[in-house]
Structure formats: C-alpha cells, structure tokens
C-alpha positions in Angstrom: 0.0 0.0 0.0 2.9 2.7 1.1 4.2 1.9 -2.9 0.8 2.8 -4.4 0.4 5.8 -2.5 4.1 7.1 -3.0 3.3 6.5 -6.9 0.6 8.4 -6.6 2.3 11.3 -4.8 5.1 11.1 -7.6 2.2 11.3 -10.2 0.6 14.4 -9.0 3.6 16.5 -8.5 4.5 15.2 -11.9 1.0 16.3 -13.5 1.3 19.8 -11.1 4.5 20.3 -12.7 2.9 20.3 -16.2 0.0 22.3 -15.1 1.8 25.2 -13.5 4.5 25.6 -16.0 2.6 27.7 -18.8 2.6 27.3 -22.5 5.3 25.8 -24.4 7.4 27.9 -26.8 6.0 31.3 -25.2 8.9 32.9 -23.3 8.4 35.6 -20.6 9.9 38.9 -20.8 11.3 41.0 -17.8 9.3 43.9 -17.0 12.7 45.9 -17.8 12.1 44.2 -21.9 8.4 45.0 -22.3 9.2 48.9 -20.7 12.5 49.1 -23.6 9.9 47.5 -26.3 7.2 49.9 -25.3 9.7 53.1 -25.6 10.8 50.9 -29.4 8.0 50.7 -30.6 6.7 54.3 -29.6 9.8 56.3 -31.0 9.3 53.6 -34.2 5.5 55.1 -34.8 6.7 58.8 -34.2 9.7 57.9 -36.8 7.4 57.1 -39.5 5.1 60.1 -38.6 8.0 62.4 -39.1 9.5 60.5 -42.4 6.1 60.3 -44.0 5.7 64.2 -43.7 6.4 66.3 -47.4 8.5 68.4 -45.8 11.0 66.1 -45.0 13.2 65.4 -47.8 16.8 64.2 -48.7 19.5 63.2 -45.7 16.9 63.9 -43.2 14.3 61.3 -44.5 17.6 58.9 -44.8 18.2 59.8 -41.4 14.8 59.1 -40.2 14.7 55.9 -41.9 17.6 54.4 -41.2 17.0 55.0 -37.4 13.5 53.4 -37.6 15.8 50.4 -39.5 18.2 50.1 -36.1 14.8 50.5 -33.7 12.9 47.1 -35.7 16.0 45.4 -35.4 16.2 46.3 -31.9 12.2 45.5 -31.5 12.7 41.9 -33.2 15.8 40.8 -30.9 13.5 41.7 -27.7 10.7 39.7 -28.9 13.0 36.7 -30.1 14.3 37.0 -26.6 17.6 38.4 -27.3 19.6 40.6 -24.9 19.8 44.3 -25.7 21.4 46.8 -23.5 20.3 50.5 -22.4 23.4 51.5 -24.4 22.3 49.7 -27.8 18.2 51.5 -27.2 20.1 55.5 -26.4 21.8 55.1 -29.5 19.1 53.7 -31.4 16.9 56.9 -29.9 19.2 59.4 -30.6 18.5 62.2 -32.8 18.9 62.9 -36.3 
C-alpha cells in the first residue's frame, strides 16, 4: 500500500508540474524588456510620422529611416528574446 500511495504522490507532483508551468514555446519577458519594447516601438510610430511628412526630404528622411531600421531590429531581438542593452536602445533613440 505505502508503494501505491508514493506512486501516486510522484504522479501528481508530476502532473502539477505540467499544469503550472505555462505554454510551451512562449517565453516571458522582464518587465525591464516590455518597458524598452514599449519606448521601441513608440519612438518607431513617431519615426514614421516624421518620415512620412512632405517636408521632410533628402539626408533627413535617410536619417529618419535608417533609425526606424536600427529600432525594428532592436524590437525583433527583444521579442526573439535576445539581450539588448540600455546603451544599444540610447543610441538607437538618438537624434537625427
């Protein structure tokens, strides 16, 4: 009987395991990643807003777009789960 129940024991810590341990394949980001993806993709969307105006023409639009190239690359390595550090996001923000 002391086997059967032991098995048991073994079995539902096994199965509580599974239960508690969330999806598969999704990964969890720090709160520190989803506050530098937030800022990412925020600057991104004010990027395009500035590139997309008719005013904007010649090394400032290359300026513009070639920053909103370094912030998606930026945004895909945090949401591949990639390390990026404060350094790598200022520079990426900086100005034109």
């Amino acid at each position: 009987m002391k086997v059967s129940a032991g098995m048991s024991l073994v079995a539902l810590l096994g199965l509580a395991a599974v239960a508690f341990a969330g999806p598969v394949g999704v990964q969890r980001q720090p709160v520190e990643n989803r506050a530098a993806l937030a800022q990412l993709q925020s600057a991104r969307a004010q990027l395009a807003e500035k590139a997309l105006n008719p005013t904007v023409k010649g090394p400032l639009r290359f300026c513009y777009m070639n920053q909103q190239e370094r912030i998606d690359n930026l945004i895909d390595r945090l949401q591949s789960g990639q390390r990026v550090s404060r350094g790598e996001i200022s520079r990426a923000l900086g100005s034109c």
